[in-house]
N, C-alpha and C positions, 0 to 999 in steps of 0.2 A: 439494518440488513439482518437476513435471520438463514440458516442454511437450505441450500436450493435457489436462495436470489443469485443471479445473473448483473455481473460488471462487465461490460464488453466480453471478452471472452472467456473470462475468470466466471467461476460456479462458487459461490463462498460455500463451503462445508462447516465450522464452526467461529464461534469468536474466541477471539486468544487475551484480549485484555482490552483496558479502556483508560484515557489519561487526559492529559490539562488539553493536550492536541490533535486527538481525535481517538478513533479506536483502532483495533489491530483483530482482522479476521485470517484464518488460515483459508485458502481456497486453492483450487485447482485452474489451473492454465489448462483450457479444452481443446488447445491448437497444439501445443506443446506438451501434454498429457504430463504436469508435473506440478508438483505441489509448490505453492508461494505463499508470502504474508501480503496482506494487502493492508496497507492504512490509511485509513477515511478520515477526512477532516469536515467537522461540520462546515456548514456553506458560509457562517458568520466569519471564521476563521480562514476562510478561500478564499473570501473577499477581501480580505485586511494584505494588504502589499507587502508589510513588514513579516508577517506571520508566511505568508508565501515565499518569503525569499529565505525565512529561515527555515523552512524544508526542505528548501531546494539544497540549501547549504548545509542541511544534515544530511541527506543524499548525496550529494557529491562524495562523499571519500565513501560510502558505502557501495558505491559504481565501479571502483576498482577493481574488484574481486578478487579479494584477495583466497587461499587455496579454500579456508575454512567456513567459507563463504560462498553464497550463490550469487548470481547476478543480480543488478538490479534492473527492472523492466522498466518503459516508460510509463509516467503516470496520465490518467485523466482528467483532466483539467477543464 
């Protein structure tokens, strides 16, 4: 993904970083006119069950929102 690609209705503006579990872009929500992270997981790692269920389970308590923190959106899958 490179700045100007297009994720549903996310515009990615730049990359923020890269690791074991995909990467992390900052982009913009076009419907919501607000700034998000977005993290991609390669397709290898979307397919692996286990690898999918421990994202879901790093997401979970980050859905809280707690004050110092934004929401989290749903992902696409």
């Amino acid at each position: 993904m490179r700045p100007g690609d297009r994720l549903g209705p996310y515009e990615v503006l730049a990359k923020l970083g890269e690791g074991g579990m995909g990467k992390v872009f900052k982009a913009r929500n076009t419907r919501l006119g607000r700034t998000v992270a977005i993290k991609v997981h390669p397709a290898e790692l979307s397919a692996d069950p286990e690898r999918r269920t421990r994202f879901e389970r790093e997401a979970s308590p980050l859905a809280s929102e707690p004050p110092h923190r934004g929401p989290i959106s749903p992902a696409a899958t």
